[in-house]
ZAGUVO-145795 format. One record per residue (C-alpha): residue number from 1; residue in three letters; x, y, z. Coordinates in nm, 3 decimals. Example, Ala and Ser with C-alpha at 12.3 -4.5 7.8 and 13.67 -1.06 7.14 Angstrom:
<rs>
<k 1	r ala	u 1.230	v -0.450	w 0.780>
<k 2	r ser	u 1.367	v -0.106	w 0.714>
</rs>
This chain:
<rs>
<k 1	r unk	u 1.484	v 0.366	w 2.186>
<k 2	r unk	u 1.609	v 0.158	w 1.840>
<k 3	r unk	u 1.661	v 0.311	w 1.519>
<k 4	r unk	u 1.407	v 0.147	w 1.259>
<k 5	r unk	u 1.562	v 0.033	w 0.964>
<k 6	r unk	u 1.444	v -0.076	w 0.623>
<k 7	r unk	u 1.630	v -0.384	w 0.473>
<k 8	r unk	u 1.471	v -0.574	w 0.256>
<k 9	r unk	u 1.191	v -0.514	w -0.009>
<k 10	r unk	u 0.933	v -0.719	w -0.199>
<k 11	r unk	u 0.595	v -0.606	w -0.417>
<k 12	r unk	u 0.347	v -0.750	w -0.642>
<k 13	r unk	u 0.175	v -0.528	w -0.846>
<k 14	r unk	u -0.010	v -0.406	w -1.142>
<k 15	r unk	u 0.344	v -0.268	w -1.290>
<k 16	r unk	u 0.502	v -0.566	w -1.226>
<k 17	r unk	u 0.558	v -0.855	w -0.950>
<k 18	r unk	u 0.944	v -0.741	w -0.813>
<k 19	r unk	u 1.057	v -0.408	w -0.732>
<k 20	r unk	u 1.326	v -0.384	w -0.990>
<k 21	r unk	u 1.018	v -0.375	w -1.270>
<k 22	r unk	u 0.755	v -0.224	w -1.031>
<k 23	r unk	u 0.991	v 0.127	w -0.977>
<k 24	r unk	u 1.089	v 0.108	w -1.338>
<k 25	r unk	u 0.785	v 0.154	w -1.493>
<k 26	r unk	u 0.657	v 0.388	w -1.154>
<k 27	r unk	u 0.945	v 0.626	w -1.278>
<k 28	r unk	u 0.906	v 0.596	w -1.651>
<k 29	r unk	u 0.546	v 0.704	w -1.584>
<k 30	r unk	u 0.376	v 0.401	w -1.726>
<k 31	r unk	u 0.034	v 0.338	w -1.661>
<k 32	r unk	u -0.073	v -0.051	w -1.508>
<k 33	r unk	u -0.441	v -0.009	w -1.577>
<k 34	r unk	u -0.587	v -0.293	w -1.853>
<k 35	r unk	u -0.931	v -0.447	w -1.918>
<k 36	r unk	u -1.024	v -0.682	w -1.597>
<k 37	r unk	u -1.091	v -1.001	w -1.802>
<k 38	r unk	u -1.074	v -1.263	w -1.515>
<k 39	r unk	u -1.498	v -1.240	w -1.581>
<k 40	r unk	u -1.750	v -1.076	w -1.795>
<k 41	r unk	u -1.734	v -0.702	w -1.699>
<k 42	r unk	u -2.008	v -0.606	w -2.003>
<k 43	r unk	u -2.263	v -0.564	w -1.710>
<k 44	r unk	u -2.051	v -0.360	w -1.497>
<k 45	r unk	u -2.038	v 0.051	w -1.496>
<k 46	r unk	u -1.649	v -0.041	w -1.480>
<k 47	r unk	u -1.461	v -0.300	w -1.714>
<k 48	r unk	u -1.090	v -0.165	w -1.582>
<k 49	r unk	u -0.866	v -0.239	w -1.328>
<k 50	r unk	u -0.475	v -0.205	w -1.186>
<k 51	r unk	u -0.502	v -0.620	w -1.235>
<k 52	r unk	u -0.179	v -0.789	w -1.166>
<k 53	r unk	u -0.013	v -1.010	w -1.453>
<k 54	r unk	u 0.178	v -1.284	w -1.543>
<k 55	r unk	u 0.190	v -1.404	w -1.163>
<k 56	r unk	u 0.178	v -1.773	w -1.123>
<k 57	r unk	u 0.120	v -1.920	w -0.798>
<k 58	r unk	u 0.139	v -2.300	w -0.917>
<k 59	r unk	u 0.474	v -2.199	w -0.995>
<k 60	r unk	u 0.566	v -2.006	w -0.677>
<k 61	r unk	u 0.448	v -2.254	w -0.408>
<k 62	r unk	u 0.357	v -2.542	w -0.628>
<k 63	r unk	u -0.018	v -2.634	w -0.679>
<k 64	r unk	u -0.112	v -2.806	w -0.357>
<k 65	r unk	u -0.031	v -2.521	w -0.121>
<k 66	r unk	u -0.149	v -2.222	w -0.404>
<k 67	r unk	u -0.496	v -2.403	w -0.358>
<k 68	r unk	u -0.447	v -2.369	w 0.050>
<k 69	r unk	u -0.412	v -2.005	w 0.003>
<k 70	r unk	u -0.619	v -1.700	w -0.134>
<k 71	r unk	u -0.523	v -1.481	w -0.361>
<k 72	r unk	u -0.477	v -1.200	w -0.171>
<k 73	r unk	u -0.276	v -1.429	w 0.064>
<k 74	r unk	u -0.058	v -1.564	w -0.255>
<k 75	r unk	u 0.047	v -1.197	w -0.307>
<k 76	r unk	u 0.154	v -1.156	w 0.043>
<k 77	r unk	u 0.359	v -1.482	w 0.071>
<k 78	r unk	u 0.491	v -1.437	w -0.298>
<k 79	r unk	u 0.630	v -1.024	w -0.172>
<k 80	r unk	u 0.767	v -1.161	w 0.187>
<k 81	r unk	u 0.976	v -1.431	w 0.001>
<k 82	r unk	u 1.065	v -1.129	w -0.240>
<k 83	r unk	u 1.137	v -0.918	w 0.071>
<k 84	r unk	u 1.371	v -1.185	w 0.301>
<k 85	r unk	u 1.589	v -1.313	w 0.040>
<k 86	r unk	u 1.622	v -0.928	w -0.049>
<k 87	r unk	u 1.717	v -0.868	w 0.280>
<k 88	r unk	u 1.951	v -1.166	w 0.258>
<k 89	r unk	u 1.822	v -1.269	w 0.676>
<k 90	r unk	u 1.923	v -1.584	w 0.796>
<k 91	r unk	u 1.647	v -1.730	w 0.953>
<k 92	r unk	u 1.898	v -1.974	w 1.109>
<k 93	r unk	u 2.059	v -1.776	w 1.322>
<k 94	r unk	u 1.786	v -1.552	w 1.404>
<k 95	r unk	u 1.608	v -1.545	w 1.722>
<k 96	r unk	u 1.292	v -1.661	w 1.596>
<k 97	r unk	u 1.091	v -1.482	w 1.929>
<k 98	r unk	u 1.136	v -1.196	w 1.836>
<k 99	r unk	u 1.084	v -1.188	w 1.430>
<k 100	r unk	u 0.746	v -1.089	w 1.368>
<k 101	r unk	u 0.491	v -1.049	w 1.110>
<k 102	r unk	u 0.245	v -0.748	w 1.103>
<k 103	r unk	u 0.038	v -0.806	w 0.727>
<k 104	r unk	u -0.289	v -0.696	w 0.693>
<k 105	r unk	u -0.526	v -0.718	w 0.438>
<k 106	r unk	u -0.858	v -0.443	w 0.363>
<k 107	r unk	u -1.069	v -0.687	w 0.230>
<k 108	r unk	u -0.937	v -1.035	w 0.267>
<k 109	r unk	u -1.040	v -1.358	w 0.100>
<k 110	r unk	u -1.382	v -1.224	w -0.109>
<k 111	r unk	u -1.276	v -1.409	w -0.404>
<k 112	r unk	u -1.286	v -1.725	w -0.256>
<k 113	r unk	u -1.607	v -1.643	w -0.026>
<k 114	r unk	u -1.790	v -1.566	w -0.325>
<k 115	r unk	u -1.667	v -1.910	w -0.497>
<k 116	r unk	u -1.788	v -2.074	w -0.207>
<k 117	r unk	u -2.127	v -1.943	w -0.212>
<k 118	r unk	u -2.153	v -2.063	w -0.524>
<k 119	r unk	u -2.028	v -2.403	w -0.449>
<k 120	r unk	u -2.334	v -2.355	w -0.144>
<k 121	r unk	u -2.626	v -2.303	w -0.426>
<k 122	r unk	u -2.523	v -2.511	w -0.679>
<k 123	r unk	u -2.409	v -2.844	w -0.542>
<k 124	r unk	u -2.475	v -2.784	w -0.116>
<k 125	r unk	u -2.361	v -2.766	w 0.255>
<k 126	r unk	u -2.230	v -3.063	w 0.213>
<k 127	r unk	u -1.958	v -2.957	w -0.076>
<k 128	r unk	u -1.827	v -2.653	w 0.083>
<k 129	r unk	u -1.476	v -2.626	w 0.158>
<k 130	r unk	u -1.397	v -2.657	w 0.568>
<k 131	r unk	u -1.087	v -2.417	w 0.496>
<k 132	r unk	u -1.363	v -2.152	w 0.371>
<k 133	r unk	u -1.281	v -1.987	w 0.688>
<k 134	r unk	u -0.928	v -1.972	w 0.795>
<k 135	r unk	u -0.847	v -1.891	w 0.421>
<k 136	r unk	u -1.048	v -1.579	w 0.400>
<k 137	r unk	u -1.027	v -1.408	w 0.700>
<k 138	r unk	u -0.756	v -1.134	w 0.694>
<k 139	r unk	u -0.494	v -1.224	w 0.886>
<k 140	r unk	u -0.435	v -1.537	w 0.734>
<k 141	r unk	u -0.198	v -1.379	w 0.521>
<k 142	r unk	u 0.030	v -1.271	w 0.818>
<k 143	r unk	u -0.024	v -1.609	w 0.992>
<k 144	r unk	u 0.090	v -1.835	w 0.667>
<k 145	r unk	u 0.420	v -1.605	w 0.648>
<k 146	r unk	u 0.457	v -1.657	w 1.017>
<k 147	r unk	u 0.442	v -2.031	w 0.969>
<k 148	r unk	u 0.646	v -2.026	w 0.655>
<k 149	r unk	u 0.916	v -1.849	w 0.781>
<k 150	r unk	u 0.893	v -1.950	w 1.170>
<k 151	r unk	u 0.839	v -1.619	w 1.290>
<k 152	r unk	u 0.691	v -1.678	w 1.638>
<k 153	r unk	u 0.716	v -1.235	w 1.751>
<k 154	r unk	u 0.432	v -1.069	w 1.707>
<k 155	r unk	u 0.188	v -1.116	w 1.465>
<k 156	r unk	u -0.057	v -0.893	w 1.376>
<k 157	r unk	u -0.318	v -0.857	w 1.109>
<k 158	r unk	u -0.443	v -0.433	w 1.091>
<k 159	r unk	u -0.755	v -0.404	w 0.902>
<k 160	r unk	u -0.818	v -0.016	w 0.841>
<k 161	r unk	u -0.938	v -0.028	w 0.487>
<k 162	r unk	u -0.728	v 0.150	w 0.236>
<k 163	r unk	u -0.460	v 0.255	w 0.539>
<k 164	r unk	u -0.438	v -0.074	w 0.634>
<k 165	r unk	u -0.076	v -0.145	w 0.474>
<k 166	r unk	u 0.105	v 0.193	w 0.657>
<k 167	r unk	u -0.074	v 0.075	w 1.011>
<k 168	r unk	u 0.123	v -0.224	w 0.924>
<k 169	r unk	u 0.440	v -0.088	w 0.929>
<k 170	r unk	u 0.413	v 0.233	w 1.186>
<k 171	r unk	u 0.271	v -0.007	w 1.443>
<k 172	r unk	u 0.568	v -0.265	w 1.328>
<k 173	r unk	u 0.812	v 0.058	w 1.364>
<k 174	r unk	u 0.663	v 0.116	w 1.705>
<k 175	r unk	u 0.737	v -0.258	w 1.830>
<k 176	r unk	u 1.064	v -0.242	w 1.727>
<k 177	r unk	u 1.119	v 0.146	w 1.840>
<k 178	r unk	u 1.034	v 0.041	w 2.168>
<k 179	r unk	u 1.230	v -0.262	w 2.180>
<k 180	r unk	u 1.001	v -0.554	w 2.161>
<k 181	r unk	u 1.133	v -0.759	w 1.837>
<k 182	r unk	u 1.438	v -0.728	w 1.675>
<k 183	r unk	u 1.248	v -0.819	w 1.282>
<k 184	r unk	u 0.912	v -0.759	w 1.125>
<k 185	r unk	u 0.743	v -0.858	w 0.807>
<k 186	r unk	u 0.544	v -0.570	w 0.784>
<k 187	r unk	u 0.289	v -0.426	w 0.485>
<k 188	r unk	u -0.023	v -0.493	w 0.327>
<k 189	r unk	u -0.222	v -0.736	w 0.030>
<k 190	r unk	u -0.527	v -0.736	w -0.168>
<k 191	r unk	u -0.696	v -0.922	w -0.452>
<k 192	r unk	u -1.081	v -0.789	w -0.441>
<k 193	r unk	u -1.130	v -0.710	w -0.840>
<k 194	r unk	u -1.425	v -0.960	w -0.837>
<k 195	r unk	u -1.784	v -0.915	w -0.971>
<k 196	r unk	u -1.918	v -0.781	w -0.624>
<k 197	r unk	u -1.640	v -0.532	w -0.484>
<k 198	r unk	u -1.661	v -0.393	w -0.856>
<k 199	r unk	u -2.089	v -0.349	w -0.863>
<k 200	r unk	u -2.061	v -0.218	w -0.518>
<k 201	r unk	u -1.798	v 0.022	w -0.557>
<k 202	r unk	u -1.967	v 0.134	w -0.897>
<k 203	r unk	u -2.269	v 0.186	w -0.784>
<k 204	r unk	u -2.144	v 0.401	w -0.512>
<k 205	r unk	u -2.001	v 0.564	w -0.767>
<k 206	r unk	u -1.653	v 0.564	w -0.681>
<k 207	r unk	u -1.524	v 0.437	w -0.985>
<k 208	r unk	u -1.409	v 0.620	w -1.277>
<k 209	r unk	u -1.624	v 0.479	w -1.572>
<k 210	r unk	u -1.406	v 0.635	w -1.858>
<k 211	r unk	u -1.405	v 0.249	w -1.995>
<k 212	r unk	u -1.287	v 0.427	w -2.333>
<k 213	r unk	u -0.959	v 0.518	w -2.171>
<k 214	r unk	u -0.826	v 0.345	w -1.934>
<k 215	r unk	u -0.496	v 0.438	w -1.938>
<k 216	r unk	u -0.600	v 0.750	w -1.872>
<k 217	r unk	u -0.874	v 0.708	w -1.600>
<k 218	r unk	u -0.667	v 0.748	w -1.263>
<k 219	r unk	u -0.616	v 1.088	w -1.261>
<k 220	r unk	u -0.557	v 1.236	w -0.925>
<k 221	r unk	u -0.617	v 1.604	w -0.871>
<k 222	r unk	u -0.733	v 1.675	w -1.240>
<k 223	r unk	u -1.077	v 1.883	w -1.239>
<k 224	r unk	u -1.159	v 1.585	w -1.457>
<k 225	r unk	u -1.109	v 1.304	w -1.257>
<k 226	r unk	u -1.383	v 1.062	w -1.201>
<k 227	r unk	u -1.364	v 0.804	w -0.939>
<k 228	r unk	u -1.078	v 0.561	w -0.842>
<k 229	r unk	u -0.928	v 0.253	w -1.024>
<k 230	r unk	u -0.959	v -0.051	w -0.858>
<k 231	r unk	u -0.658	v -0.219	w -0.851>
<k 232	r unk	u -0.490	v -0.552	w -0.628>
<k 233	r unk	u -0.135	v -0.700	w -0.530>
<k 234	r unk	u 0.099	v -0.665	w -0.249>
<k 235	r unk	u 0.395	v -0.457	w -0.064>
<k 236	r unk	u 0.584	v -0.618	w 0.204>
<k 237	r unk	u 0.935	v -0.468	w 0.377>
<k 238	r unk	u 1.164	v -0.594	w 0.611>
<k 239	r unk	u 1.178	v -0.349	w 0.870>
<k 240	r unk	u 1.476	v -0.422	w 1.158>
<k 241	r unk	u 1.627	v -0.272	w 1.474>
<k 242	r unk	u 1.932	v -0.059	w 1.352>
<k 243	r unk	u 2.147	v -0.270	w 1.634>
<k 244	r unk	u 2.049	v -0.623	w 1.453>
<k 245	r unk	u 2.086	v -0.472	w 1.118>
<k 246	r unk	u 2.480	v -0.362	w 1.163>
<k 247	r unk	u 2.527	v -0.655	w 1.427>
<k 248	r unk	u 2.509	v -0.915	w 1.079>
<k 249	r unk	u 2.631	v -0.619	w 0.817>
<k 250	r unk	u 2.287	v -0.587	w 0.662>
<k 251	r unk	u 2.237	v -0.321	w 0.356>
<k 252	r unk	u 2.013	v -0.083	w 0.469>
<k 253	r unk	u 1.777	v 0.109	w 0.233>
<k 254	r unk	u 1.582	v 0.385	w 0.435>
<k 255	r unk	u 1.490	v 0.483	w 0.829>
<k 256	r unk	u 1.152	v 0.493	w 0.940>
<k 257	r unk	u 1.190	v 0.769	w 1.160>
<k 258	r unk	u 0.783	v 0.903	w 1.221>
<k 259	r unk	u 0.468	v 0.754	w 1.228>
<k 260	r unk	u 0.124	v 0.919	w 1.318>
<k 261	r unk	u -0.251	v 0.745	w 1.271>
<k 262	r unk	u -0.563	v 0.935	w 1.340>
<k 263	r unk	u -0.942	v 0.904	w 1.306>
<k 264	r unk	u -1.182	v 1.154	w 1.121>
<k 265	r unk	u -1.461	v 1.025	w 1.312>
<k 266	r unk	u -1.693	v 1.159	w 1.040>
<k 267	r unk	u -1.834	v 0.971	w 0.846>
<k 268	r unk	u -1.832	v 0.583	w 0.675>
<k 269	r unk	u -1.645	v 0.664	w 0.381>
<k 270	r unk	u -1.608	v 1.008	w 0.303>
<k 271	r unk	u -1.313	v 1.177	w 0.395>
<k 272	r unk	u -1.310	v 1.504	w 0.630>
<k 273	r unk	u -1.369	v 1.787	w 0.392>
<k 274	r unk	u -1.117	v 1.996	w 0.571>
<k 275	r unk	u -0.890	v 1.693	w 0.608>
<k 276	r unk	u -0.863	v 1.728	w 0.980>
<k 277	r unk	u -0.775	v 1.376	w 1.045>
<k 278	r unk	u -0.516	v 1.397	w 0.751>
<k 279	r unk	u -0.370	v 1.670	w 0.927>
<k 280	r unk	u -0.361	v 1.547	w 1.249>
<k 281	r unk	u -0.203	v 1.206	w 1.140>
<k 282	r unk	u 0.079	v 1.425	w 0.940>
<k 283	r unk	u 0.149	v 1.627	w 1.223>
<k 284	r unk	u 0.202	v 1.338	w 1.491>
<k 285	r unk	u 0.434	v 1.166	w 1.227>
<k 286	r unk	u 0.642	v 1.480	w 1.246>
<k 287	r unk	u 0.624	v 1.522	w 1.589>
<k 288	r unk	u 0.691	v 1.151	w 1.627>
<k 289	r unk	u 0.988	v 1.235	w 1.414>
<k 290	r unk	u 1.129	v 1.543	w 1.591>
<k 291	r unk	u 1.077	v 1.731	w 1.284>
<k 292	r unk	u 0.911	v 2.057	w 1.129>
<k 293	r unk	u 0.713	v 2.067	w 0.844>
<k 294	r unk	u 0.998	v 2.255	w 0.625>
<k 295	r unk	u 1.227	v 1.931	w 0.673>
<k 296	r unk	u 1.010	v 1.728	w 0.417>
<k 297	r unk	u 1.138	v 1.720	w 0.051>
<k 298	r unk	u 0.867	v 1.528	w -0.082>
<k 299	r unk	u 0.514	v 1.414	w -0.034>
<k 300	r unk	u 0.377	v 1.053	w -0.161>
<k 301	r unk	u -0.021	v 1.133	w -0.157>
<k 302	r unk	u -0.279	v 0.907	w -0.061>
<k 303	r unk	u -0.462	v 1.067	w -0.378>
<k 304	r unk	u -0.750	v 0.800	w -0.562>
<k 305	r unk	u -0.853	v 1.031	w -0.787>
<k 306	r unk	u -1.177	v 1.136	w -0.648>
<k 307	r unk	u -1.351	v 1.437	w -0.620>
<k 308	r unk	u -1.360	v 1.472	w -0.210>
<k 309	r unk	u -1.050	v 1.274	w -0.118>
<k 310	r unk	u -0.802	v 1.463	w -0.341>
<k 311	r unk	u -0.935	v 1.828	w -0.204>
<k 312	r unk	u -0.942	v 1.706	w 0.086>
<k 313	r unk	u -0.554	v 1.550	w 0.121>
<k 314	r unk	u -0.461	v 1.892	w -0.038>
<k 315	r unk	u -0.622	v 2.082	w 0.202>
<k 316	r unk	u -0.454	v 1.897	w 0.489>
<k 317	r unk	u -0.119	v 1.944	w 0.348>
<k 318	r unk	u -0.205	v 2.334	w 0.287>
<k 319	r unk	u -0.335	v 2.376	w 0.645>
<k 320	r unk	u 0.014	v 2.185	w 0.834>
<k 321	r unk	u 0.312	v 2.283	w 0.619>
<k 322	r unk	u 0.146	v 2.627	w 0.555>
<k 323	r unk	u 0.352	v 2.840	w 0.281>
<k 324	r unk	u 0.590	v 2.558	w 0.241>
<k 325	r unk	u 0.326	v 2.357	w 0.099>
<k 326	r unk	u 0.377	v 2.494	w -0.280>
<k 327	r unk	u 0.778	v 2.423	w -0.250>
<k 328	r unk	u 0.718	v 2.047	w -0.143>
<k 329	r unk	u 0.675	v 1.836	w -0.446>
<k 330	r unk	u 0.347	v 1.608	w -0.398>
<k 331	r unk	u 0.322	v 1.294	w -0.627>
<k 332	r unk	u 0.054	v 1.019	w -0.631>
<k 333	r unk	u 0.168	v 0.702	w -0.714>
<k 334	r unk	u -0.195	v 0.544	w -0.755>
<k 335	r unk	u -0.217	v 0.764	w -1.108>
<k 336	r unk	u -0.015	v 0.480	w -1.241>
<k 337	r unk	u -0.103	v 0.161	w -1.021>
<k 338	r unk	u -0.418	v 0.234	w -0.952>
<k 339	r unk	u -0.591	v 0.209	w -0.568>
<k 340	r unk	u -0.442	v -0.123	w -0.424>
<k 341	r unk	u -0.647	v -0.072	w -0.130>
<k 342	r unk	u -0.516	v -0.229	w 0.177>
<k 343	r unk	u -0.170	v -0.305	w -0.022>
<k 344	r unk	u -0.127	v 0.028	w -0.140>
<k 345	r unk	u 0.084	v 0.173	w 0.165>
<k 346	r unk	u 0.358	v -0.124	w 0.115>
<k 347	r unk	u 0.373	v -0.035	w -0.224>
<k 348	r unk	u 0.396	v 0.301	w -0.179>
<k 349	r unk	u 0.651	v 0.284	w 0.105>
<k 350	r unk	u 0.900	v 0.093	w -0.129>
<k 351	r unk	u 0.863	v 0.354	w -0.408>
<k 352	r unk	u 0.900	v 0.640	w -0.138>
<k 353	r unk	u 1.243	v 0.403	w -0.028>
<k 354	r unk	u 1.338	v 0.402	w -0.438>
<k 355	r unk	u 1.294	v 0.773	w -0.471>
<k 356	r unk	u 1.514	v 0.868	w -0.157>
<k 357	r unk	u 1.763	v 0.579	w -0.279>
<k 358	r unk	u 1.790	v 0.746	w -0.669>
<k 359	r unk	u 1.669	v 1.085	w -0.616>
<k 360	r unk	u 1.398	v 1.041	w -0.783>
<k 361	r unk	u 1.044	v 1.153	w -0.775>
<k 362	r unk	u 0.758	v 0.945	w -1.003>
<k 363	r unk	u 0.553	v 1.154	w -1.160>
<k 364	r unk	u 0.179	v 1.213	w -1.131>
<k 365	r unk	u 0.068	v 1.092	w -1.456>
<k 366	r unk	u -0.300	v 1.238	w -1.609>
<k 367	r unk	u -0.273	v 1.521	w -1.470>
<k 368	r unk	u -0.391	v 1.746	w -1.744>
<k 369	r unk	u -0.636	v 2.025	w -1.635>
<k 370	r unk	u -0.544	v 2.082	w -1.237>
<k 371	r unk	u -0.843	v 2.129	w -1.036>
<k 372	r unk	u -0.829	v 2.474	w -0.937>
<k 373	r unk	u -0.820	v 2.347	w -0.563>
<k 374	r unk	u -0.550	v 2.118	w -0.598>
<k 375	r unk	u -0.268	v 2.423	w -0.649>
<k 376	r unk	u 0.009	v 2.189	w -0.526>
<k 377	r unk	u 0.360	v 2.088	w -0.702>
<k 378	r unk	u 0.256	v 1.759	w -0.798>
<k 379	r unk	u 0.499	v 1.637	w -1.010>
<k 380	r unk	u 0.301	v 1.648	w -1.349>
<k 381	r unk	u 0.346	v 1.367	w -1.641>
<k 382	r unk	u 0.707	v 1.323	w -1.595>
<k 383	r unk	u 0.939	v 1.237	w -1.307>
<k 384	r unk	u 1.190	v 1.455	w -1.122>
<k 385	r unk	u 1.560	v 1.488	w -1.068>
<k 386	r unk	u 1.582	v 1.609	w -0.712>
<k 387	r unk	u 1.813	v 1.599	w -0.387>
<k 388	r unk	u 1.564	v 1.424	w -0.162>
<k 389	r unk	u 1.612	v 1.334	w 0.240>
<k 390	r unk	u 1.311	v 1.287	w 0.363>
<k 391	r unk	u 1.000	v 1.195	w 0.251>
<k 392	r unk	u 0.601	v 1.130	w 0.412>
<k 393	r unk	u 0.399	v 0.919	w 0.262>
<k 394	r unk	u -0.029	v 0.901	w 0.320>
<k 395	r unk	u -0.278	v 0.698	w 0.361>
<k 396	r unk	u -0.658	v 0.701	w 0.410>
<k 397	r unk	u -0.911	v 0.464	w 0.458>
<k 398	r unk	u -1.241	v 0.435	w 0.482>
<k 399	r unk	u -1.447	v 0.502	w 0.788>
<k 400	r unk	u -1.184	v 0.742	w 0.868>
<k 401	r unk	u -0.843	v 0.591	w 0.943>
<k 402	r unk	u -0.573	v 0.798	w 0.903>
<k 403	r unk	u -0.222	v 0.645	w 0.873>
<k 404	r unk	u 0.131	v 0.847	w 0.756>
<k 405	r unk	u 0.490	v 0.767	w 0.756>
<k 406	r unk	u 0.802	v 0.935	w 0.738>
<k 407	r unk	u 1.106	v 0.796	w 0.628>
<k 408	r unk	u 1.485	v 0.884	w 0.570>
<k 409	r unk	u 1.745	v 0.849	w 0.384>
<k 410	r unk	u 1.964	v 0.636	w 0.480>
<k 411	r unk	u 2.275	v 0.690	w 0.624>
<k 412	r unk	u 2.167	v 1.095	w 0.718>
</rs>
């Protein structure tokens, strides 16, 4: 079977729109939660959001093909560009058959579904757009990179909610583990901070409402904590067969080396109290990975900040790594970024790749009063100088999808 390798890297994000300024600020423990002013929130239980900034996609793709694309779609193209001229490919010499895209999306296009309906009411059928369709639907962001790049491998568009974006790349690790294609695209986008994802979600009341603190509201594993931010952008890596990597010198970041996906088969959005399909997702990446529990040196949490979810995650990581649990530091990246939903495994695959590359574990910020169930290390209010080799990173989505990665260091 092929080694997996990681060689290129691009994000958009509510800390910033490259990685260079997304890890920065991850590290530095700054917060990417502001007001959501992109409507009137004065209705809403929430006004706050991880809302990504000063990203312009006139100026990306120019305006004609911006207005071809959602949002959510934007972010995806705008992080693949990021993540192929990182990896410095040459699509011209590639063997375009087997360099595929696997991009998926939680949501999809409900921003422009929503301006459409209103287009519908106010001025008619006869006014709505014909591309309504094929630029909403969730894999349209995998197809457009496809037909951007010429990538005519696999494509493949996972939709399993908030796990949707590490489905994307263990499944793309699996088609290149096996052989199949020698490239993939592979991650996750979303851009749902509208007025009906936000009433929804806050009147299921999984929000935090501390609208007085923003900054402050994502606070994963804190007896305080609330309800998760909702936040939007994109994580995309190049992931590669080990042989095509060295066969054209490539710099190599990481090694996916374990993946493992699961079902709770519990329940429509609430998590498994116990965390059994946590723990049976982080126990088929290790086994996936020929490895034991003790051979992890750090844990990236799925961790929203929400009452169930966070006991839950810590309860699955108590019942597999056992005693070793309390020595393995845990940190939860969404305490600064916010829940990206669907893109929040890209994103927090490429700061699991920056903290293996620098040794460096973010912290989790917020974390003021521990819950007195969530007794793990997790790497409180500032980050952490540590020798680090391999890491797993989480995630969970609803109706019980499970997805978790493990990646290495890279040469080991």
């Amino acid at each position: 079977m092929e080694r997996v390798v990681i060689s290129g890297m691009g994000v958009v994000s509510p800390l910033g729109n490259d990685v260079e300024q997304f890890w920065s600020k991850l590290r530095n423990g700054q917060s990417g939660i502001s007001a959501i002013d992109a409507f009137d929130t004065s209705a809403f239980k929430t006004r706050f959001g991880g809302v990504v900034r000063d990203f312009d996609a006139d100026a990306l793709f120019g305006r004609k093909e911006a207005r071809r694309m959602d949002r959510f779609t934007q972010f995806a193209v705008a992080a693949a560009e990021q993540a192929l001229a990182d990896s410095e490919l040459k699509l011209d010499d590639m063997d375009r058959e087997r360099f595929g895209v696997y991009v998926g999306s939680g949501i999809g296009g409900m921003e422009l579904l929503l301006d459409q309906h209103q287009v519908l009411l106010e001025r008619g059928p006869d006014r709505v757009s014909p591309t309504l369709v094929p630029m909403m639907i969730s894999n349209m962001a995998a197809a457009v990179i496809s037909i951007r790049y010429g990538a005519m491998g696999p494509t493949f568009s996972p939709v399993t909610a908030c796990s949707t974006g590490n489905t994307a790349i263990g499944e793309a690790f699996r088609a290149i583990r096996f052989g199949e294609v020698d490239v993939i695209l592979a991650g996750g986008a979303e851009a749902a901070i509208n007025e009906l994802s936000l009433a929804s979600f806050g009147n299921a009341h999984a929000l935090s409402v501390r609208n007085g603190d923003i900054t402050r509201a994502s606070r994963p594993f804190d007896a305080e904590r609330d309800g998760f931010v909702i936040a939007e952008g994109a994580g995309i890596l190049v992931l590669e067969s080990l042989t095509h990597a060295q066969r054209r010198n490539a710099r190599i970041y990481a090694e996916v080396i374990g993946y493992g996906n699961s079902s709770d088969a519990y329940h429509m959005v609430a998590t498994h109290p116990e965390g059994r399909g946590a723990h049976q997702a982080m126990r088929l990446a290790l086994q996936a990975a020929k490895l034991s529990p003790t051979d992890i040196d750090v844990i990236s949490a799925h961790a929203t900040s929400t009452g169930v979810g966070d006991l839950s995650e810590t309860n699955a990581i108590k019942a597999l790594f056992g005693e070793a649990a309390y020595r393995i530091p845990v940190t939860a990246n969404k305490s600064m970024t916010g829940h990206m939903l669907g893109a929040s495994g890209g994103a927090e695959a490429i700061a699991l790749v920056k903290s293996l590359e620098e040794n460096v574990i973010p912290p989790t910020i917020n974390l003021e009063k521990p819950d007195p169930g969530c007794d793990l290390d997790y790497v409180p209010k500032t980050a952490r100088i540590q020798d680090l080799h391999i890491g797993m990173s989480n995630s969970f989505g609803f109706g019980g999808h499970n997805a978790v990665l493990i990646i290495q260091k890279y040469p080991e």
